[in-house]
FITI-447209 format. One record per residue (C-alpha): residue in three letters; x, y, z; chain; residue number from 1. Coordinates in pm, whole numbers, plus 50000, padded with zeros to 5 digits. Example, Ala and Ser with C-alpha at 12.3 -4.5 7.8 and 13.67 -1.06 7.14 Angstrom:
2
+------+-------+-------+-------+-------+-----+
| rest |  east | north |    up | kette |  nr |
+------+-------+-------+-------+-------+-----+
|  ala | 51230 | 49550 | 50780 |     A |   1 |
|  ser | 51367 | 49894 | 50714 |     A |   2 |
+------+-------+-------+-------+-------+-----+
***
This chain:
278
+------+-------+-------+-------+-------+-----+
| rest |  east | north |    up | kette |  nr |
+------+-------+-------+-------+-------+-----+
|  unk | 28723 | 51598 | 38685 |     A |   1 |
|  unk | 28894 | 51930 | 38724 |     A |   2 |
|  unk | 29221 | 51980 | 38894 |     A |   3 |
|  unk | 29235 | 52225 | 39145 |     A |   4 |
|  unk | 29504 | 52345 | 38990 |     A |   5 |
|  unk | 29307 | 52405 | 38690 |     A |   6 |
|  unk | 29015 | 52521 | 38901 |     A |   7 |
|  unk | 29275 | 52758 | 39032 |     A |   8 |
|  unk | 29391 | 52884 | 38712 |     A |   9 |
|  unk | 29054 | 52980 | 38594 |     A |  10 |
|  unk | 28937 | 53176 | 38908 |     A |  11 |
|  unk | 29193 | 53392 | 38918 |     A |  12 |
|  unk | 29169 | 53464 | 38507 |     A |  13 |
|  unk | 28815 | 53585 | 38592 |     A |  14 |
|  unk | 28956 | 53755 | 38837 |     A |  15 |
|  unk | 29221 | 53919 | 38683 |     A |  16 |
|  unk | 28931 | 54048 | 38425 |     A |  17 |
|  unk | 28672 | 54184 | 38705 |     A |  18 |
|  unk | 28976 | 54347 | 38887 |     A |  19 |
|  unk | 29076 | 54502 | 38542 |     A |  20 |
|  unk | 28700 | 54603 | 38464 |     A |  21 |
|  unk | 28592 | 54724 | 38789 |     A |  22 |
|  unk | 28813 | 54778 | 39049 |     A |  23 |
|  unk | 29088 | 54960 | 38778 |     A |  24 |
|  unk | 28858 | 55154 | 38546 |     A |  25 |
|  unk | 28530 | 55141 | 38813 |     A |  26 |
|  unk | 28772 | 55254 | 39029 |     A |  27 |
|  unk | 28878 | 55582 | 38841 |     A |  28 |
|  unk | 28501 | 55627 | 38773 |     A |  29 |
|  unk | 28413 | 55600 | 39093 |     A |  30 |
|  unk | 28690 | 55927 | 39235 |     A |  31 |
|  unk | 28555 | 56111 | 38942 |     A |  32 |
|  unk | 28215 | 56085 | 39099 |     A |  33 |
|  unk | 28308 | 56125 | 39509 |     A |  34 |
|  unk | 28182 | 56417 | 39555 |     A |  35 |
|  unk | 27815 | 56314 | 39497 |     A |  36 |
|  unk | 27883 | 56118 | 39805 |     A |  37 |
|  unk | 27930 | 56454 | 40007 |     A |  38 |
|  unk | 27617 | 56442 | 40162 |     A |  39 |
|  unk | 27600 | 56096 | 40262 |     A |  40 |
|  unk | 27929 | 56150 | 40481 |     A |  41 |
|  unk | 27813 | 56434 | 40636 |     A |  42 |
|  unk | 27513 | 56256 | 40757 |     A |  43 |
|  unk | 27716 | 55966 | 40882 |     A |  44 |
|  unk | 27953 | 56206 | 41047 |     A |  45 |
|  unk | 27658 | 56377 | 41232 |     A |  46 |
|  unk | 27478 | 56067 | 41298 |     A |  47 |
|  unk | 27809 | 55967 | 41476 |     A |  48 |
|  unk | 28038 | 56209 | 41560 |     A |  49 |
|  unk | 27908 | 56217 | 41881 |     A |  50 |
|  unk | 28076 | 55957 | 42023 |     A |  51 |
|  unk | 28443 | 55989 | 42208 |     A |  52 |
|  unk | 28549 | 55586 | 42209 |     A |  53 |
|  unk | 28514 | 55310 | 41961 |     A |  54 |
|  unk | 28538 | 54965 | 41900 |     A |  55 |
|  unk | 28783 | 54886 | 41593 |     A |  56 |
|  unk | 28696 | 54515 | 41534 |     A |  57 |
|  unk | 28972 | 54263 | 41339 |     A |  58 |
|  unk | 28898 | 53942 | 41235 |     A |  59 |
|  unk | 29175 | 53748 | 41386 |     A |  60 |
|  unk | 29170 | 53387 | 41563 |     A |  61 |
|  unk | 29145 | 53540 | 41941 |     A |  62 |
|  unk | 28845 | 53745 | 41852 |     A |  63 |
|  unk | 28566 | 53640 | 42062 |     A |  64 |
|  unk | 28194 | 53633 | 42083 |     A |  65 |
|  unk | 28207 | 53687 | 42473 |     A |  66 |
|  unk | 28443 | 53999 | 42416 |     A |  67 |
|  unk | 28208 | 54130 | 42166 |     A |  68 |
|  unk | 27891 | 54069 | 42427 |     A |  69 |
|  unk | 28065 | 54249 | 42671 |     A |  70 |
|  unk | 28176 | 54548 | 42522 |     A |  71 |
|  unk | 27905 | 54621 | 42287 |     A |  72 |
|  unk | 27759 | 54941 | 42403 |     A |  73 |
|  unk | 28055 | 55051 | 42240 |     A |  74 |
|  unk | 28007 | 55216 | 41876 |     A |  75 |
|  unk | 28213 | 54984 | 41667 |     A |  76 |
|  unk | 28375 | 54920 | 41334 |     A |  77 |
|  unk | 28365 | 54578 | 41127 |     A |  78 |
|  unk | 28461 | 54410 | 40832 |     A |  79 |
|  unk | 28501 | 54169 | 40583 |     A |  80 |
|  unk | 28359 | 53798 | 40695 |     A |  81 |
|  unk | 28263 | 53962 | 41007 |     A |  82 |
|  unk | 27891 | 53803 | 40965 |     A |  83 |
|  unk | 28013 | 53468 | 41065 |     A |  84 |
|  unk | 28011 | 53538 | 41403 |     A |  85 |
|  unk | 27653 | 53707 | 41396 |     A |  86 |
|  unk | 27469 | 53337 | 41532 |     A |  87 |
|  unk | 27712 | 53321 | 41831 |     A |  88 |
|  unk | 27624 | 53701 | 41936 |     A |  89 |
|  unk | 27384 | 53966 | 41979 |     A |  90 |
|  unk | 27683 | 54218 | 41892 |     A |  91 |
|  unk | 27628 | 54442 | 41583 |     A |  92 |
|  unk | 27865 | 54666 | 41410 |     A |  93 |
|  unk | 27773 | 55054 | 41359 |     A |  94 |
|  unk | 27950 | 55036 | 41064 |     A |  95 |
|  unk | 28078 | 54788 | 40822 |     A |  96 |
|  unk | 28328 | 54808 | 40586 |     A |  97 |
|  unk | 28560 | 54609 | 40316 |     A |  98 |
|  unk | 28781 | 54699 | 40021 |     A |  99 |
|  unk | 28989 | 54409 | 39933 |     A | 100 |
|  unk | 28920 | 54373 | 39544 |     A | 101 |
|  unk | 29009 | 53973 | 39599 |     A | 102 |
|  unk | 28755 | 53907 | 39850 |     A | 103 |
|  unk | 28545 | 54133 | 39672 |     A | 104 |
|  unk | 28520 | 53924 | 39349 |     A | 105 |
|  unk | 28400 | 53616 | 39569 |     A | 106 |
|  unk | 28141 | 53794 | 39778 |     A | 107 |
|  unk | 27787 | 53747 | 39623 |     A | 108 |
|  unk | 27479 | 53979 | 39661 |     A | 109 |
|  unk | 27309 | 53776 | 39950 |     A | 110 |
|  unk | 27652 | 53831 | 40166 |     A | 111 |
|  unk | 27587 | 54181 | 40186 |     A | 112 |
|  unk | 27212 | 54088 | 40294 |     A | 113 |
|  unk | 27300 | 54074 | 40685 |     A | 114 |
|  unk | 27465 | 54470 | 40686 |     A | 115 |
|  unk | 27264 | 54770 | 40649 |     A | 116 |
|  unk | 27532 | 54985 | 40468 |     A | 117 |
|  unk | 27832 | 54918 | 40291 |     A | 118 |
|  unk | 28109 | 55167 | 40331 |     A | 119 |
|  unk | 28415 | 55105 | 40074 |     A | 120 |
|  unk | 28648 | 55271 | 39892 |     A | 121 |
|  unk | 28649 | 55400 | 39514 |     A | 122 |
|  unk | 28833 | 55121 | 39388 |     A | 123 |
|  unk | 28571 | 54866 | 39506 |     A | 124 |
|  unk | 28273 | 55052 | 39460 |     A | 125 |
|  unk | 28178 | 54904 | 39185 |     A | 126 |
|  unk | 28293 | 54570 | 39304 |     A | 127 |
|  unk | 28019 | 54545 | 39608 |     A | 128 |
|  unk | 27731 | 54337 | 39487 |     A | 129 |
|  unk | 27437 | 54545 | 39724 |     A | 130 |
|  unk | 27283 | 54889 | 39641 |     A | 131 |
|  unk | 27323 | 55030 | 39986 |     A | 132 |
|  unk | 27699 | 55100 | 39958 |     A | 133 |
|  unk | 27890 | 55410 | 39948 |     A | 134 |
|  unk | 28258 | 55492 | 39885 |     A | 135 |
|  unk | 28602 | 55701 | 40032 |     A | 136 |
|  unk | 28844 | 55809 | 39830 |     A | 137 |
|  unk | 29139 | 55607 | 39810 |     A | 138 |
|  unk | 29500 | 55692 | 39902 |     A | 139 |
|  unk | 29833 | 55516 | 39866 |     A | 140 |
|  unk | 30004 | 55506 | 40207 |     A | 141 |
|  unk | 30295 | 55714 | 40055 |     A | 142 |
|  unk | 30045 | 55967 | 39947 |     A | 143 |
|  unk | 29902 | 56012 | 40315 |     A | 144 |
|  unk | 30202 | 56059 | 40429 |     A | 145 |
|  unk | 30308 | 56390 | 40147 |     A | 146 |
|  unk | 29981 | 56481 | 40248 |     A | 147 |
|  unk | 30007 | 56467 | 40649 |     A | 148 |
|  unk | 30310 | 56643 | 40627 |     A | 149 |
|  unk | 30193 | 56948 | 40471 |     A | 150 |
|  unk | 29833 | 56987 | 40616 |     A | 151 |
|  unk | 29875 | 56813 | 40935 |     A | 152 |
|  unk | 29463 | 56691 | 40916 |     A | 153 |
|  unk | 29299 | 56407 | 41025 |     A | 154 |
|  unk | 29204 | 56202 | 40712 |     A | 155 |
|  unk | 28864 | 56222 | 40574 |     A | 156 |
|  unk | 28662 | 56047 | 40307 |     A | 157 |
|  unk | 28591 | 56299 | 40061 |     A | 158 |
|  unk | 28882 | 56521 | 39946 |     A | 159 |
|  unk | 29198 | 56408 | 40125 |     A | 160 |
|  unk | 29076 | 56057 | 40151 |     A | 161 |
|  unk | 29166 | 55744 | 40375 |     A | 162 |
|  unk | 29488 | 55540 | 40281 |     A | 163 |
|  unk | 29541 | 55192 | 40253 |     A | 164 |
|  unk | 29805 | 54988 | 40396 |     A | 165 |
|  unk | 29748 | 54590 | 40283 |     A | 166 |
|  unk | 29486 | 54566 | 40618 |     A | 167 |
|  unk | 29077 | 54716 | 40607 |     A | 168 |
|  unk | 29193 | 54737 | 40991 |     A | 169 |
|  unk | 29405 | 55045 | 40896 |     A | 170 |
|  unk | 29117 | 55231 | 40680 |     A | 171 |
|  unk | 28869 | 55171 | 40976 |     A | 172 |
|  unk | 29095 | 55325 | 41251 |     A | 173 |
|  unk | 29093 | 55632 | 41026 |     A | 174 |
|  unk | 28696 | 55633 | 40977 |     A | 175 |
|  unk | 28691 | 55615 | 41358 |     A | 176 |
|  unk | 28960 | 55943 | 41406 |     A | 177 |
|  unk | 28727 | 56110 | 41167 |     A | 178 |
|  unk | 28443 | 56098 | 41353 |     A | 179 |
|  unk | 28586 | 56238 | 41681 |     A | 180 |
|  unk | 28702 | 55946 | 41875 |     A | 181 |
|  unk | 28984 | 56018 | 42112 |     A | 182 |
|  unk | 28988 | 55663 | 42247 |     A | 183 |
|  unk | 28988 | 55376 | 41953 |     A | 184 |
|  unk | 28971 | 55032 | 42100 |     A | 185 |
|  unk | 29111 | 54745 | 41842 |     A | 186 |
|  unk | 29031 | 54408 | 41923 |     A | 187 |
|  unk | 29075 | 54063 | 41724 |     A | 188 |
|  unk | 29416 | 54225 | 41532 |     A | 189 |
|  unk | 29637 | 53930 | 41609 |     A | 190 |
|  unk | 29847 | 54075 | 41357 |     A | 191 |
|  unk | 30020 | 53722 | 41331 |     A | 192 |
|  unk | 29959 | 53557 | 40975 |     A | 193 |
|  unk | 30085 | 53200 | 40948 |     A | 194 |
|  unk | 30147 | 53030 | 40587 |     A | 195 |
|  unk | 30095 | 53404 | 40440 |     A | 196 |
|  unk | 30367 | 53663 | 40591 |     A | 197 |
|  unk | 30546 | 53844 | 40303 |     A | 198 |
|  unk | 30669 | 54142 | 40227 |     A | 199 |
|  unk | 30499 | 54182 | 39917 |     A | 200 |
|  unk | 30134 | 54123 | 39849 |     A | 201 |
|  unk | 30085 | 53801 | 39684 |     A | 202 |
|  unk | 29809 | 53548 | 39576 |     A | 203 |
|  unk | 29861 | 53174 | 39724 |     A | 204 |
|  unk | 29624 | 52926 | 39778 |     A | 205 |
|  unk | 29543 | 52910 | 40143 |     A | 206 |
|  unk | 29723 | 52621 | 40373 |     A | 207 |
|  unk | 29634 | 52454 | 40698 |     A | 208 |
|  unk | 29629 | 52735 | 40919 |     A | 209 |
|  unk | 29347 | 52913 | 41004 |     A | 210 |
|  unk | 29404 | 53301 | 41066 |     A | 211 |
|  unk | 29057 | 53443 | 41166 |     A | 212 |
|  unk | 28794 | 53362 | 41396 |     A | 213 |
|  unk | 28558 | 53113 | 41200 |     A | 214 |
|  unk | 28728 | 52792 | 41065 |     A | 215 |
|  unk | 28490 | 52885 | 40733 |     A | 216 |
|  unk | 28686 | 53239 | 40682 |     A | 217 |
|  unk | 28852 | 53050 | 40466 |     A | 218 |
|  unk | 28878 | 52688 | 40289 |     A | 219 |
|  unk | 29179 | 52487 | 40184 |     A | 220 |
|  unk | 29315 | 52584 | 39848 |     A | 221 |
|  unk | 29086 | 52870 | 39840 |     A | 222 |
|  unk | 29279 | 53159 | 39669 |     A | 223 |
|  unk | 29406 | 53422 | 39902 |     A | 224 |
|  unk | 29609 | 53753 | 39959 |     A | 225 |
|  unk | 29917 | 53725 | 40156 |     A | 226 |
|  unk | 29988 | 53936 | 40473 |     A | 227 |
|  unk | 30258 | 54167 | 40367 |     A | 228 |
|  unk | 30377 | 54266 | 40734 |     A | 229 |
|  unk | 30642 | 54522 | 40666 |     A | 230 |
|  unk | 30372 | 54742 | 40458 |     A | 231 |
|  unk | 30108 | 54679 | 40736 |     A | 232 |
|  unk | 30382 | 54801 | 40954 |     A | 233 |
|  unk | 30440 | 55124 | 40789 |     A | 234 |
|  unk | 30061 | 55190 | 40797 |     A | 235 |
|  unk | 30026 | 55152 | 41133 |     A | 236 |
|  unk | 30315 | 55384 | 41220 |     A | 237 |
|  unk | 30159 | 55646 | 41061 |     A | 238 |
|  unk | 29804 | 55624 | 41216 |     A | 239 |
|  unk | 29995 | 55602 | 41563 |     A | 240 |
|  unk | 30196 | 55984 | 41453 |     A | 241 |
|  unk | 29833 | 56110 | 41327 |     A | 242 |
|  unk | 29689 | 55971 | 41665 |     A | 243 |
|  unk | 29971 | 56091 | 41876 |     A | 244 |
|  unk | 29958 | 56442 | 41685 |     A | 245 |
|  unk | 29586 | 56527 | 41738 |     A | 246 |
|  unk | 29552 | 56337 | 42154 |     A | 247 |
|  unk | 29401 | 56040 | 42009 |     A | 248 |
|  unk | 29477 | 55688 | 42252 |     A | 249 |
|  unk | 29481 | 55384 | 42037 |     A | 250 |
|  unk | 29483 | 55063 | 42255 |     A | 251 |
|  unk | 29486 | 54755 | 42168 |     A | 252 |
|  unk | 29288 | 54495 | 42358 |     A | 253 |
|  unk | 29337 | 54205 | 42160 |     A | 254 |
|  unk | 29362 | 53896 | 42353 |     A | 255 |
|  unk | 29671 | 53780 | 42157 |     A | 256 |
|  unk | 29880 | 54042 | 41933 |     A | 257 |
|  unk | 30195 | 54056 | 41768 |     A | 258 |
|  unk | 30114 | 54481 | 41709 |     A | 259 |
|  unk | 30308 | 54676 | 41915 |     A | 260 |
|  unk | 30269 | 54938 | 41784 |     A | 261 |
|  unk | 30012 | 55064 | 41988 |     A | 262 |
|  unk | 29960 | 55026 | 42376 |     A | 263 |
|  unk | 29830 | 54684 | 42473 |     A | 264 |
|  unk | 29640 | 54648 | 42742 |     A | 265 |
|  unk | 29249 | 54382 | 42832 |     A | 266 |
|  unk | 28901 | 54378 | 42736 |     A | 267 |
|  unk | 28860 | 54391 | 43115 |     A | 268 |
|  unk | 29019 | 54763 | 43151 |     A | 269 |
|  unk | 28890 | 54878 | 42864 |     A | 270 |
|  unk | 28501 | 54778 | 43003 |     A | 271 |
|  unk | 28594 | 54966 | 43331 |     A | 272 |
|  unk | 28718 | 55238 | 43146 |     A | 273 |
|  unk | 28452 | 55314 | 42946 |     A | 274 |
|  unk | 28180 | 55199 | 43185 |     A | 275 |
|  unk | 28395 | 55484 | 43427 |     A | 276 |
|  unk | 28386 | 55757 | 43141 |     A | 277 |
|  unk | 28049 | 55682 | 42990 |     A | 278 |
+------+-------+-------+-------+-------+-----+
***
C-alpha cells in the first residue's frame, strides 16, 4: 500500500509538470492572445454594468446558506468550491471565477458542469477543464500599484489587467469596481486561516482545521496553499486606496472577520440598505 507520503510526493510531481506546462508557458500564450477576448468583456460589462451594489462572496467557515437566501437579489461574485453549497440554497452567482493553479490541477471537467461561465485569468486559462471559460490579464500586485500611480484607473481585464494578491477574493472585488459598483458587499472573508498563516505562499498538507464553509472543501492530508496574510494584506490596502479614490464603499458583512481593512458592518443593514436604495 502507498504511503501518503509517497502519495504526496507524486501529486505534487504531476503537479509541478502541469503548472510548468500550462499555467507557465499556457500562461504566456494565453496574454499573447487577450485581446481576442475583447469582445467577450465588453458584452459582460454591458450585460452588467448596470448595476450600482454587489455581492463579493468568500468561502470562509461563517458563510451561510441563510445569508446567501436573503440577500440574493443582489448581483454577486463567486468562486472556487463555491458549488458545495448549491443543495442547501437557491442562491446563484452572476459570475464565477477561480485562478489558483493548485486547485486548478485537481478540478476535473464535470466540476465546472454546475457554472455557466468560467472567468479566470491568463495563467489558468489553459488550466480550466470546461470550454465556456474566458480569461483577464494577470498582474503582480507590485505592478498594479506602478500602474495606479501613474494612470489613476480602475483596473480592467484587457489591457491594464486585474492583480493578484494570494486571495481570488481580491481579483473579484476588482471585476466588481469594473463594472460600476459603488457599493461592494463581501461576505464569508473570515480572513482567519488556522494551520496555514504564513508569510510566504507555501504547499502543506492540510491539518484538522477546517477553513471554509463545507467540511468537504478540503480533506485531511490533501495538498494545499498556505494563507500568506501579510501579502493578502497588501492587496487589500490597495483595492481600499482604488475604492477610496474613485467613491467606491467596500463593506464587509461577514459574520466573523479578522479584515479590517474595510468597514464592517451585518447582513441585516446591508438588506435594508439595498432593499432602501433598490
Amino acid at each position: 500500500m502507498i504511503s501518503q507520503k509517497l502519495r504526496n510526493i507524486l501529486f505534487l510531481m504531476r503537479y509541478y509538470i502541469s503548472n510548468l506546462l500550462f499555467f507557465r508557458v499556457g500562461g504566456y500564450l494565453a496574454e499573447g492572445r487577450i485581446s481576442q477576448y475583447k469582445t467577450f468583456w465588453s458584452r459582460l460589462y454591458e450585460k452588467n454594468c448596470g448595476h450600482r451594489t454587489w455581492l463579493v462572496v468568500a468561502n470562509g467557515p461563517s458563510l451561510d446558506v441563510a445569508d446567501l437566501d436573503l440577500l440574493n437579489a443582489i448581483p454577486s461574485i463567486a468562486s472556487n468550491k463555491i458549488t458545495l453549497i448549491y443543495p442547501n440554497t437557491n442562491w446563484r452567482p452572476s459570475l464565477f471565477t477561480i485562478a489558483d493553479p493548485l486547485l486548478l490541477f485537481k478540478l476535473k471537467s464535470n466540476d465546472y458542469s454546475l457554472v455557466p461561465y468560467t472567468l479566470t485569468s491568463t495563467s489558468g486559462f489553459h488550466m480550466v477543464r470546461s470550454e465556456n471559460k474566458a480569461p483577464w490579464k494577470m498582474r503582480t500586485l507590485e505592478e498594479a500599484v506602478s500602474l495606479y500611480a501613474t494612470r489613476r484607473e480602475i483596473p480592467e481585464p484587457i489591457s491594464k489587467g486585474f492583480f493578484g494578491s494570494k486571495t481570488i477574493t481580491i481579483s473579484n472585488i476588482q471585476i466588481a469596481m469594473w463594472l460600476g459598483a459603488k457599493k461592494i458587499y463581501l461576505i464569508g472573508c473570515d480572513h482567519d486561516y488556522e494551520e496555514e498563516s504564513s508569510e510566504y505562499v507555501q504547499k502543506l498538507s492540510h491539518g484538522e482545521t477546517s477553513n471554509h464553509f463545507h467540511p468537504d472543501y478540503r480533506k485531511k492530508g490533501e495538498i494545499v496553499n498556505n494563507a500568506p496574510i501579510r501579502a493578502m494584506n497588501s492587496g487589500f490596502e490597495h483595492i481600499r486606496r482604488i475604492a477610496d479614490d474613485h467613491g467606491i464603499e467596500i463593506i464587509n458583512v461577514s459574520r466573523k472577520t479578522k479584515l479590517k481593512t474595510f468597514k464592517v458592518s451585518t447582513v441585516e443593514a446591508a438588506l435594508k440598505e439595498y432593499t432602501v436604495s433598490g
